[in-house]
C-alpha positions in Angstrom: 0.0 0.0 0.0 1.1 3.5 -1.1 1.6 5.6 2.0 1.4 9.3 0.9 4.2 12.1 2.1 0.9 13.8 3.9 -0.1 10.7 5.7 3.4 10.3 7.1 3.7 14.1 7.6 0.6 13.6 10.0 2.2 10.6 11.7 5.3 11.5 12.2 4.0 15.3 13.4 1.4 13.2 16.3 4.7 11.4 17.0 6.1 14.8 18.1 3.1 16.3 19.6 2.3 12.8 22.0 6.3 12.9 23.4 6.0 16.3 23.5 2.6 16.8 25.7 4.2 13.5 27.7 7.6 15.2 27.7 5.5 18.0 29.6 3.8 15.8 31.8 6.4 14.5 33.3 7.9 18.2 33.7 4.9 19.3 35.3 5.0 16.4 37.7 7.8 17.0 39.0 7.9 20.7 39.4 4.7 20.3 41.0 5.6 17.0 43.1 2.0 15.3 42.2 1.0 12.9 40.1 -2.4 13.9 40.6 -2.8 17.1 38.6 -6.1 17.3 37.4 -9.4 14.9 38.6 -9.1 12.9 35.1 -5.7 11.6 35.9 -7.1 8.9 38.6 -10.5 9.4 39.9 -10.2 6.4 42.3 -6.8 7.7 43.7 -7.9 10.9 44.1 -11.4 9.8 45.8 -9.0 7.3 48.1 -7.1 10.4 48.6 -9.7 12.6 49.3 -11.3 10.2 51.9 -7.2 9.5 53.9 -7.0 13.5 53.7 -10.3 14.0 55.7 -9.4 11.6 58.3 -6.1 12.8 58.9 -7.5 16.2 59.3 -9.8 14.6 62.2 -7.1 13.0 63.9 -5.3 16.4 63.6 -7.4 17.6 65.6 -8.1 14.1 68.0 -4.0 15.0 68.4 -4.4 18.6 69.3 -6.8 17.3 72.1 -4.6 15.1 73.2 -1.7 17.5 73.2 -3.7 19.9 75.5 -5.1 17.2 77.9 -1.9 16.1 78.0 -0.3 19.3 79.5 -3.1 19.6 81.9 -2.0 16.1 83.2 1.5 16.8 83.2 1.0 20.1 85.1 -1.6 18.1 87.5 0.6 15.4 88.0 3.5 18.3 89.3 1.3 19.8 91.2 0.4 16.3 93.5 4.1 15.9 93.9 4.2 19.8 95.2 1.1 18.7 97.7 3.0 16.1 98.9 5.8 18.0 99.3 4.2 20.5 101.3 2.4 17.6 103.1 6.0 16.3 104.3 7.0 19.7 105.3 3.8 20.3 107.5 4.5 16.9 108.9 7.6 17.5 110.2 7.0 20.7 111.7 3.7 19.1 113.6 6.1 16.3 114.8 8.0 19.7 116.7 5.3 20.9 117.4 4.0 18.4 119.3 6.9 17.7 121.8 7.0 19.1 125.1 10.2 21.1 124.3 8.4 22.8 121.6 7.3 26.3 123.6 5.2 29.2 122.5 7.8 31.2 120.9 8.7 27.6 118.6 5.5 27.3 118.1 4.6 30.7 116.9 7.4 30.5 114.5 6.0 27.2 113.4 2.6 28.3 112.6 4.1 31.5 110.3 6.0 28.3 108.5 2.5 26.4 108.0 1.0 29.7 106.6 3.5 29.9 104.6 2.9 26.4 103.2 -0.5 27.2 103.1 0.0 30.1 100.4 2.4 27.8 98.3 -0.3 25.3 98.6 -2.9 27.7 97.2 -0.4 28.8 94.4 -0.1 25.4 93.2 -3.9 24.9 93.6 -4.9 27.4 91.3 -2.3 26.2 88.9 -3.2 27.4 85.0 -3.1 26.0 81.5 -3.6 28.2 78.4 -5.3 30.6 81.2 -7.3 27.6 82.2 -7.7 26.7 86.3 -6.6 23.0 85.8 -8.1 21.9 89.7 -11.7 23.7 88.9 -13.4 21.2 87.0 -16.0 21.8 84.5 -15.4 25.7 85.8 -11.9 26.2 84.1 -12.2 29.8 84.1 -13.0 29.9 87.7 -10.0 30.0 90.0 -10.1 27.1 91.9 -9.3 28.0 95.7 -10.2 31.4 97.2 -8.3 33.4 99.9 -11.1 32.8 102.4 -14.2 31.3 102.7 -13.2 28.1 103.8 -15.3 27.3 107.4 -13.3 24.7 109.5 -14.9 22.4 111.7 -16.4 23.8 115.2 -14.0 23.2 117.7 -15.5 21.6 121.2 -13.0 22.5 123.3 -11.8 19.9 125.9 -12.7 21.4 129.1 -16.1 21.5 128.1 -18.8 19.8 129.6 -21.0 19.1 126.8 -19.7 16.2 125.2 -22.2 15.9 122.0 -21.2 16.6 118.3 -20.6 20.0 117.5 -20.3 21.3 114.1 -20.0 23.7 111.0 -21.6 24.8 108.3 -22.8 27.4 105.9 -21.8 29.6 103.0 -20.1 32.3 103.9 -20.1 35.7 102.1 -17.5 38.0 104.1 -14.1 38.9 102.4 -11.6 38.8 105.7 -10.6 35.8 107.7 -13.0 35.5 110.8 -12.5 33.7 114.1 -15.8 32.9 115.8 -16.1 32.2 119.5 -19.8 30.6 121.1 -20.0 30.8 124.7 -22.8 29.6 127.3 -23.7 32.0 130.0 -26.4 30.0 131.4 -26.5 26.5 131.9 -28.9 23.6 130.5 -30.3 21.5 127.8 -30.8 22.7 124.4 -34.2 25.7 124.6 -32.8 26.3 128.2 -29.1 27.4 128.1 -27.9 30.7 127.1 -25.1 32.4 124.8 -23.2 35.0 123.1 -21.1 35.3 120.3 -17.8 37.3 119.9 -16.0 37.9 116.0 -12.6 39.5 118.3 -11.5 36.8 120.3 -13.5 37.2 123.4 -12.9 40.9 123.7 -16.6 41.9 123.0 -19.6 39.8 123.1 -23.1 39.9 120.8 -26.5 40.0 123.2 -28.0 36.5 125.1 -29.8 34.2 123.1 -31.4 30.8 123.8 -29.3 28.2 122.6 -30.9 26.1 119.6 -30.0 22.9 117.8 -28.5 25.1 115.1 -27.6 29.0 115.3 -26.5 31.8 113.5 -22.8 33.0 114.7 -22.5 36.2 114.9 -21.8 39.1 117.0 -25.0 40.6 116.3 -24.2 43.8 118.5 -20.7 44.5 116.3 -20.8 42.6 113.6 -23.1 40.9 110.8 -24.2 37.5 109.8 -22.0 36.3 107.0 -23.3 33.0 106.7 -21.6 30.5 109.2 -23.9 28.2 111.5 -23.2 26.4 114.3 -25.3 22.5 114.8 -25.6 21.1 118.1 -27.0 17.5 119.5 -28.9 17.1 122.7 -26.6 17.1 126.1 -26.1 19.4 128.8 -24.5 23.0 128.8 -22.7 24.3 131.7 -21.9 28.0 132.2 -18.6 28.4 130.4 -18.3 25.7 127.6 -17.3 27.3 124.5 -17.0 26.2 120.6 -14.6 28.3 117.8 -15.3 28.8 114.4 -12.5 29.9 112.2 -13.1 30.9 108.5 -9.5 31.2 106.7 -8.2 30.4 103.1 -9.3 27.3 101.2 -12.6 27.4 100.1 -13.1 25.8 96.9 -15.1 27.3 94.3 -14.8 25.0 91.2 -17.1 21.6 90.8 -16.5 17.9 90.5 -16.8 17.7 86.7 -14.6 15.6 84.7 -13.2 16.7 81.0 -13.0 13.9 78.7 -11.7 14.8 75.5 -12.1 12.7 72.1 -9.2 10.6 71.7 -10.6 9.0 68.3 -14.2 9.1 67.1 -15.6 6.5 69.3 -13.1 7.1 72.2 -13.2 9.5 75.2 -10.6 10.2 77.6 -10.7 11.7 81.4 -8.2 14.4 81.1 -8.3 16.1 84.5 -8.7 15.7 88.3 -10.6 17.9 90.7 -9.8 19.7 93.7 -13.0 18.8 95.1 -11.8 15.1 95.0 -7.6 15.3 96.0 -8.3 18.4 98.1 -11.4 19.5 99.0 -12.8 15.9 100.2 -10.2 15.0 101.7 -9.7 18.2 103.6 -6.0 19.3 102.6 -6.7 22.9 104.1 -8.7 22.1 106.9 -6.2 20.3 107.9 -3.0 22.4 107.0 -5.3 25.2 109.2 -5.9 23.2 111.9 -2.1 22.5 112.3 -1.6 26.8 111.9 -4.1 27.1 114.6 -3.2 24.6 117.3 0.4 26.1 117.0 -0.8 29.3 117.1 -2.5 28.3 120.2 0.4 26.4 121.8 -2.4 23.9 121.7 -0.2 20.4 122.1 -3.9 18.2 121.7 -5.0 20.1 119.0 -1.2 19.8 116.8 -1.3 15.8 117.9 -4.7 15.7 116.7 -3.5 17.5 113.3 -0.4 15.9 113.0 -2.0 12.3 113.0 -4.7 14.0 110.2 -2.4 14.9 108.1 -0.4 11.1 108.0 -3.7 9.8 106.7 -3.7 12.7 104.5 -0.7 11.4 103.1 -2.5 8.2 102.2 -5.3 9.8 100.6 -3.4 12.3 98.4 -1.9 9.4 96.5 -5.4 8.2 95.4 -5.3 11.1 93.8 -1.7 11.1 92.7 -2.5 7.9 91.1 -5.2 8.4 89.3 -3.1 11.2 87.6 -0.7 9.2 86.9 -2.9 6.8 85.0 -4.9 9.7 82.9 -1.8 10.9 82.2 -0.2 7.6 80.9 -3.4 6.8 78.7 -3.5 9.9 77.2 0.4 9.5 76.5 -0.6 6.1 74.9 -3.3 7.6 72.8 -1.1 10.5 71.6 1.6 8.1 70.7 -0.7 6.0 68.9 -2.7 8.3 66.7 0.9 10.2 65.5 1.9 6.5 64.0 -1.7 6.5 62.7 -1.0 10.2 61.5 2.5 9.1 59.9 1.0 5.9 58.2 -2.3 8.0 56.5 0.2 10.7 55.4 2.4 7.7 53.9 -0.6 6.7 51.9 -1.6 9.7 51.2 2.2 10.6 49.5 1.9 7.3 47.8 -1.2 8.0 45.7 -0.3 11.8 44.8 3.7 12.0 44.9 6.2 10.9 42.6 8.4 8.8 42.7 11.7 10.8 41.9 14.1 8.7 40.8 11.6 7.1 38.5 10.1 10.5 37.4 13.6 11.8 36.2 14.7 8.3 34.5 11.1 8.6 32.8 11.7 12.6 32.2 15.1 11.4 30.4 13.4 8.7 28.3 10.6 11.0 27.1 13.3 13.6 26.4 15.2 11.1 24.2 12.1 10.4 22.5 11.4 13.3 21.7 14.2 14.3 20.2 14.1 11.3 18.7 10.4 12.0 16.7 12.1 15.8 16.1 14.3 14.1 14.3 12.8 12.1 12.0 10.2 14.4 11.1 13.2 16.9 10.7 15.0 14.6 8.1 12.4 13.7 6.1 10.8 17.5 5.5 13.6 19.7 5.6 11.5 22.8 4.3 8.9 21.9 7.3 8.0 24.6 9.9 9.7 22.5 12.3 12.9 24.4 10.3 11.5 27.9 11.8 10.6 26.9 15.3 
């Protein structure tokens, strides 16, 4: 069969024009570093692609969860080791405190050195993460512990003659530490006896009122209620017996919720503990206070009394340093996890739309060759083409 010069003009010219627009391809491939350039070159890849790009953008954010819980862990899990600490510290100085060659001026000194635990204690307890209160809860805006508010348990004191359950309660809405002292001025049962209230340490005293199962304390001649009550069980009052009140820093203001954060889609994580649970329950600053107090007193029953409080204390806080410790370490495990899960989608990812390099330029440097190769020939055969002007 004749082949005409235009039939193999047109042949040889589409020869050109295929390893030319492959010759390009291949250019724009790499310059580009995608194989994927357009939706026509490989609508399953790209709809695989599509559907690995969406969940690594999930987990993305699953990791940025995890990142934050884990630095309100890692600062929790300090902060039990500072509570501790300071627990130790109070320890030892109750243990002084308690001898019999411990005297007032020792003691004094002692309770300045459990105040000052106190404070660091308080520091720690409003501890923040990226401005959030880490001990508050659900209320992470909230600081955690306030300077005062915290009403300590009604003291019976041991020379009394009543010998029922006293105790402490209310909400109090003062500002100032307080120190509230009930005293009976008439003997009898509960409805018979009599007392007064003083807010200054005994140096002035509220009017006479019958004493009831549960009363308001307040000097209510020189100073207001604030919100602090006083519960009594049935026994007998003699003229005399007398219960303190002390209101001083601790009071906690966040709640008991737990933050859980999503880990994966199906798969929440606790990502905090509460001071309600490691300090509030268990009484960290009652307890601290009551040790200030009895040395400020030179009371030797009351820093005995603290200082075998604040060994069990000891006990409880590592329920709480534990369960720290094991939030902390799953959410480790999760994070560590989901970045290999991260690592392996973005390796999938790479392997639909990426080149590979070393094959891309070997195949750049074949195309070029044939190119040159189809130039050529077209080149020889029509001389007086336009491929002469180009």
């Amino acid at each position: 069969m004749r082949v005409t010069t235009q039939a193999a003009y047109r042949t040889l010219l589409r020869n050109v024009t295929t390893n030319l627009e492959r010759y390009r391809r291949i250019q724009e491939e790499l310059s580009n570093e995608q194989k994927l350039l357009r939706p026509s070159d490989d609508p399953s890849g790209i709809a695989t692609s599509t559907s690995l790009k969406q969940t690594l953008a999930a987990n993305m954010q699953y990791l940025a969860n995890l990142t934050e819980a884990e630095e309100f862990l890692n600062a929790t899990d300090a902060a039990m080791q500072d509570f501790n600490d300071i627990l130790a510290r109070a320890r030892e100085i109750a243990e002084m405190g308690a001898t019999e060659t411990s005297d007032e001026t020792a003691r004094a000194i002692a309770a300045q050195q459990v105040q000052e635990l106190i404070d660091q204690a308080l520091e720690v307890a409003n501890t923040q993460v990226r401005d959030r209160y880490i001990f508050s809860g659900h209320r992470t805006s909230t600081q955690a512990f306030g300077d005062v508010g915290l009403i300590m348990p009604a003291y019976n004191q041991i020379l009394n003659t009543y010998d029922g359950d006293a105790t402490s309660s209310g909400d109090f809405t003062g500002d100032e530490k307080m120190s509230y002292l009930v005293r009976v001025v008439s003997a009898g049962d509960l409805g018979v006896a009599q007392y007064q209230v003083s807010e200054d340490g005994g140096e002035t005293w509220g009017n006479t009122h019958t004493l009831t199962g549960n009363i308001d304390v307040f000097d209510d001649v020189n100073g207001q209620d604030l919100g602090v009550r006083l519960g009594l069980t049935d026994g007998t009052f003699a003229e005399g017996d007398q219960f303190r009140i002390d209101v001083v820093e601790g009071r906690y203001n966040g709640d008991n919720g737990v933050i859980e954060f999503n880990a994966m889609r199906s798969s929440r994580l606790a990502t905090n503990v509460t001071g309600q649970e490691v300090l509030d329950d268990t009484g960290f600053f009652a307890k601290l206070q009551k040790l200030r107090l009895g040395l400020e007193d030179s009371n030797t029953f009351e820093i005995s009394e603290a200082l075998e409080e604040l060994k069990q204390l000891q006990n409880d806080m590592q329920v709480g340093t534990v369960k720290a410790g094991i939030r902390l370490n799953k959410v480790e495990v999760a994070k560590n996890s989901l970045v290999t899960m991260n690592e392996n989608l973005l390796a999938s990812i790479q392997g639909i739309e990426k080149p590979d390099l070393i094959e891309t330029i070997t195949a750049l440097a074949a195309q070029e060759a044939a190119l040159q190769s189809s130039t050529s020939a077209l080149s020889k055969i029509f001389m007086q083409s336009l491929l002469n002007y180009i």
